[in-house]
N, CA, C and O of each residue as an XYZ file, in Angstrom:
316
protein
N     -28.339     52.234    -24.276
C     -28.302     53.007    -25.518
C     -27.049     52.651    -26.307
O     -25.911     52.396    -25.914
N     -27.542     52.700    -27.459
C     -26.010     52.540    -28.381
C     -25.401     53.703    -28.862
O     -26.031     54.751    -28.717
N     -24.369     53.734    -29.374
C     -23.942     55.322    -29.654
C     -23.406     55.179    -31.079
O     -22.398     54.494    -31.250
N     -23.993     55.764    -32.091
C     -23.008     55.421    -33.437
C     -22.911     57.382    -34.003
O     -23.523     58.417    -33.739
N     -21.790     56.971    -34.853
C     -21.312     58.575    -35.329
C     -21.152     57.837    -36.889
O     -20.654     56.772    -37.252
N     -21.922     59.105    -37.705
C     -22.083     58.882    -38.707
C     -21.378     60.074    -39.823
O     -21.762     61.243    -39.790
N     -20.436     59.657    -40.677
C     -19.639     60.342    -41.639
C     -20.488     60.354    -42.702
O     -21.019     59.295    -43.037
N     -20.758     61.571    -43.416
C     -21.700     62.101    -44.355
C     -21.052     62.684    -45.209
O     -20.394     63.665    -44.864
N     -21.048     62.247    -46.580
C     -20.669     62.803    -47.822
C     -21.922     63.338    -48.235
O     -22.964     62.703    -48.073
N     -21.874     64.920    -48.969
C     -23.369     65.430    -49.853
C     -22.918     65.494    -50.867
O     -21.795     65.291    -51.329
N     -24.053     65.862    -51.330
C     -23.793     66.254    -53.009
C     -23.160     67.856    -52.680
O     -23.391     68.475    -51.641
N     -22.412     68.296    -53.693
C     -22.477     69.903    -54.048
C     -23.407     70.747    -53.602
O     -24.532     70.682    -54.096
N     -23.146     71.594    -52.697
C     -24.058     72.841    -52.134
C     -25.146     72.027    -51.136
O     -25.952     72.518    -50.345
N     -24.930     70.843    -51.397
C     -26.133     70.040    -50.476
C     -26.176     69.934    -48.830
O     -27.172     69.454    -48.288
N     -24.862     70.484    -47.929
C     -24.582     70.393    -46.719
C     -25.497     70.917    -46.225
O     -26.252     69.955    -46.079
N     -26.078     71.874    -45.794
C     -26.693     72.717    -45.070
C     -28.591     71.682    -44.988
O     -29.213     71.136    -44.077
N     -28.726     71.797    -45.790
C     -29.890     71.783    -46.250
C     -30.057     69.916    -45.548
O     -30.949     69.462    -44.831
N     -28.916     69.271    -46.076
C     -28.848     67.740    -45.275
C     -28.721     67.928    -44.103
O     -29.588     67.291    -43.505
N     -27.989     68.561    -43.339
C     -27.784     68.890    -41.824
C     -28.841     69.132    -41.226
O     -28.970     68.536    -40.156
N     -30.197     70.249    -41.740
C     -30.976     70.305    -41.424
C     -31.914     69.270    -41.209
O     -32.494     69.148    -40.129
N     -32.098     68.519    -42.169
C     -32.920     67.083    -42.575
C     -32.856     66.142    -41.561
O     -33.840     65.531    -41.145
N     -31.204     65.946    -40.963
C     -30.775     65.066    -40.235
C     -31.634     65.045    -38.794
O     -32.400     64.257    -38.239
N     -30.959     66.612    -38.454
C     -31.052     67.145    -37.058
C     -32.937     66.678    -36.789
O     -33.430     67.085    -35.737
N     -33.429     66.237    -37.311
C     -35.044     66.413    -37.178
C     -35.001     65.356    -36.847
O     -35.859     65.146    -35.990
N     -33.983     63.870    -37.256
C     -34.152     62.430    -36.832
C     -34.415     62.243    -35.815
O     -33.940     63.003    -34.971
N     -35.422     60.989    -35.325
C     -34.932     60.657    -33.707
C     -34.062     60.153    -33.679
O     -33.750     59.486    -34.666
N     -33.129     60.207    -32.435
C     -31.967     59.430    -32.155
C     -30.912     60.022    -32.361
O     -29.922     59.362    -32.044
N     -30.633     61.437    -32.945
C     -29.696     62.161    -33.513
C     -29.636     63.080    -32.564
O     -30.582     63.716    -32.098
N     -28.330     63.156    -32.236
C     -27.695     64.071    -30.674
C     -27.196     65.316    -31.299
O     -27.669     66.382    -30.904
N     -26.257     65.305    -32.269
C     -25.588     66.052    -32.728
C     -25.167     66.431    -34.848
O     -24.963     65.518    -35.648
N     -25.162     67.197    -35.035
C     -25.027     67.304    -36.560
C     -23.634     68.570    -36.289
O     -23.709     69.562    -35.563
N     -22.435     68.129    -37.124
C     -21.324     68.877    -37.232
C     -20.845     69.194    -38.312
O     -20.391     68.108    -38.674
N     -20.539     70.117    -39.343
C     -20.453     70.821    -40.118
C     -18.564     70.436    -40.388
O     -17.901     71.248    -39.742
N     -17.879     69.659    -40.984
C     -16.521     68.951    -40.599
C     -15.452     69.237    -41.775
O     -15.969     68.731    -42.771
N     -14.827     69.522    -41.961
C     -13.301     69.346    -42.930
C     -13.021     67.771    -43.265
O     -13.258     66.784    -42.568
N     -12.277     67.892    -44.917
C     -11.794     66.691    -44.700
C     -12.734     65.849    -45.647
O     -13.480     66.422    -46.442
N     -12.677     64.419    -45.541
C     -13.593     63.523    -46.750
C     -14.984     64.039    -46.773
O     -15.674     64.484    -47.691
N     -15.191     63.868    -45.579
C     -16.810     64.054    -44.654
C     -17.226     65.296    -44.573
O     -16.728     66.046    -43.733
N     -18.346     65.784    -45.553
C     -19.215     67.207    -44.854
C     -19.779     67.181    -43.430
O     -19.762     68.133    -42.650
N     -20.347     65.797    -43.166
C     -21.131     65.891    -41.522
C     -20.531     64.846    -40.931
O     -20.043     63.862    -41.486
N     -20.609     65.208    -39.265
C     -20.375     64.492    -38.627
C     -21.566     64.300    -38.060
O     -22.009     65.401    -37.735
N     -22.743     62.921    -37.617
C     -23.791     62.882    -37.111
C     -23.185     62.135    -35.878
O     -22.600     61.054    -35.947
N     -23.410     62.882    -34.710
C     -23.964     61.548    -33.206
C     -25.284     61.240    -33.065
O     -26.193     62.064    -32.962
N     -25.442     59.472    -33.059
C     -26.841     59.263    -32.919
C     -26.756     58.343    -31.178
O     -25.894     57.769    -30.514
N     -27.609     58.537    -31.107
C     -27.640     57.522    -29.358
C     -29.373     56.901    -29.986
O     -30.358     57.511    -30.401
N     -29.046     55.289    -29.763
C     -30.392     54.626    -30.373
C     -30.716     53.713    -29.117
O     -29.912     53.704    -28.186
N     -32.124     52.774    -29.049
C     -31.803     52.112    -28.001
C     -31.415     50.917    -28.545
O     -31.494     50.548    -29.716
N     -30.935     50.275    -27.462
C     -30.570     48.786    -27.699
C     -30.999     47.856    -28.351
O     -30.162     47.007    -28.658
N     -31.924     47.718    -28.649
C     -32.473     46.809    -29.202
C     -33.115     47.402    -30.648
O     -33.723     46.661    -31.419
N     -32.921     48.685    -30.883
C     -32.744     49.382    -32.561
C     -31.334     48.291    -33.514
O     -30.493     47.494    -33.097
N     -31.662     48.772    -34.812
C     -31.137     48.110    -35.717
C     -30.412     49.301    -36.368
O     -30.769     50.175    -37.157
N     -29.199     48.991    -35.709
C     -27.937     50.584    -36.333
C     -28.265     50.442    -38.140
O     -28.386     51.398    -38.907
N     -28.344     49.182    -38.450
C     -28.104     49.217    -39.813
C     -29.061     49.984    -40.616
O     -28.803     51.020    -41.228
N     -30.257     49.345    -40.553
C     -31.974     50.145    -40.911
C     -31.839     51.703    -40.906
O     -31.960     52.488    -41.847
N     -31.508     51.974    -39.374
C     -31.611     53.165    -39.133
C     -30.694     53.724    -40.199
O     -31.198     53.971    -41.295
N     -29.212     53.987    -39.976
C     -28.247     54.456    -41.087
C     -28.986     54.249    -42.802
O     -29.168     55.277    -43.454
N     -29.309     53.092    -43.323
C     -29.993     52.748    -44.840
C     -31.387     53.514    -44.826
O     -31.619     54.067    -45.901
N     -32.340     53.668    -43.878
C     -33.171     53.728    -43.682
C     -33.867     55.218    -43.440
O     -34.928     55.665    -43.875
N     -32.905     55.789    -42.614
C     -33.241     57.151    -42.588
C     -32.240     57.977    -42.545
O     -32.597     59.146    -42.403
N     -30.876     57.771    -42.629
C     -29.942     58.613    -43.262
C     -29.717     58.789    -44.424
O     -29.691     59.900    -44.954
N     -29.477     57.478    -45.120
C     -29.153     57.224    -45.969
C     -30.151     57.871    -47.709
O     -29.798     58.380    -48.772
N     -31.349     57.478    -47.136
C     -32.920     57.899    -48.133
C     -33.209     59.686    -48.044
O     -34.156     60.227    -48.614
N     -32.135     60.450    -47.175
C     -32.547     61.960    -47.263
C     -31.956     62.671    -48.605
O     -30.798     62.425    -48.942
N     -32.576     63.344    -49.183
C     -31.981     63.844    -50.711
C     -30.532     64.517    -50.320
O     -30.491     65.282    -49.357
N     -29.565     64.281    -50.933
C     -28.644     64.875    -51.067
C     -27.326     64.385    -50.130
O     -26.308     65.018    -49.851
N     -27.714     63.074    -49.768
C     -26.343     62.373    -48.921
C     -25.882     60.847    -49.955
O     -26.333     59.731    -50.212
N     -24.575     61.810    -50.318
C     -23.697     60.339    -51.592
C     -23.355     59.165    -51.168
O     -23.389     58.140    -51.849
N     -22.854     59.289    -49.518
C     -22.634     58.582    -48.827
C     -22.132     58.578    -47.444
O     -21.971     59.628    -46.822
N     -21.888     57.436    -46.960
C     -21.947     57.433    -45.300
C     -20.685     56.192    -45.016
O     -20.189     55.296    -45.700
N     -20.514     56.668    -43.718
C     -19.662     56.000    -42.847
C     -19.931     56.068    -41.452
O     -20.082     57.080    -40.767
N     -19.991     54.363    -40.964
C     -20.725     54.740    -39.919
C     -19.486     54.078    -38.908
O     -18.624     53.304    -39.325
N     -19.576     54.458    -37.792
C     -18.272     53.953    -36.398
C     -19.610     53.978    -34.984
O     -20.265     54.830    -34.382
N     -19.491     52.838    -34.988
C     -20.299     52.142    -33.416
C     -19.111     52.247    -32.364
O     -18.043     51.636    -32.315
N     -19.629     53.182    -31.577
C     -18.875     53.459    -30.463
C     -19.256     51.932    -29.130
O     -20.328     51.378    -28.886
N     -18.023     51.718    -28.614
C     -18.311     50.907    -27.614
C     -18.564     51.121    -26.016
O     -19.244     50.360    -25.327
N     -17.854     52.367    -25.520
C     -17.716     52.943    -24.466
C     -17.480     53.972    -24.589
O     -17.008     54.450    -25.621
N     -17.769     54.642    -23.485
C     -17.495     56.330    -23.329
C     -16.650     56.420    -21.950
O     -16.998     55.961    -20.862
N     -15.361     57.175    -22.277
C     -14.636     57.596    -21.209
C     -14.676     58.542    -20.736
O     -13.692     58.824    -20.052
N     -15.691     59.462    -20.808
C     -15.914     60.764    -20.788
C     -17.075     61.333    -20.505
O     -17.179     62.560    -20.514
């Protein structure tokens, strides 16, 4: 499995309602409500042979009300 965490900018008043949207994805572990640049924090776990990029353009990216994204591919887990 791969693990990527995804930084979510919304539009105005748009958090909630994107969080919801998200949480319905496959592959999406976690949706966090965050301070700071980023309204969401998404954990996704995909399998290996998924296309982080697609996925992020593809079905994060196309939900109404997300301005933009930042995505961090985790390599290992120490924990």
């Amino acid at each position: 499995m791969k693990t990527l965490f995804v930084n979510i900018k919304c539009a105005l008043g748009a958090a909630y309602n994107v969080a919801l949207q998200i949480a319905e994805l496959d592959g999406v572990s976690e949706v966090y409500s965050i301070s700071g640049e980023y309204d969401l924090l998404v954990k996704c776990y995909l399998p290996k042979d998924h296309d982080e990029g697609r996925y992020v353009t593809e079905k994060i990216q196309k939900i109404s009300g997300v301005r933009d994204t930042s995505t961090i591919i985790a390599f290992n887990a120490f924990s």
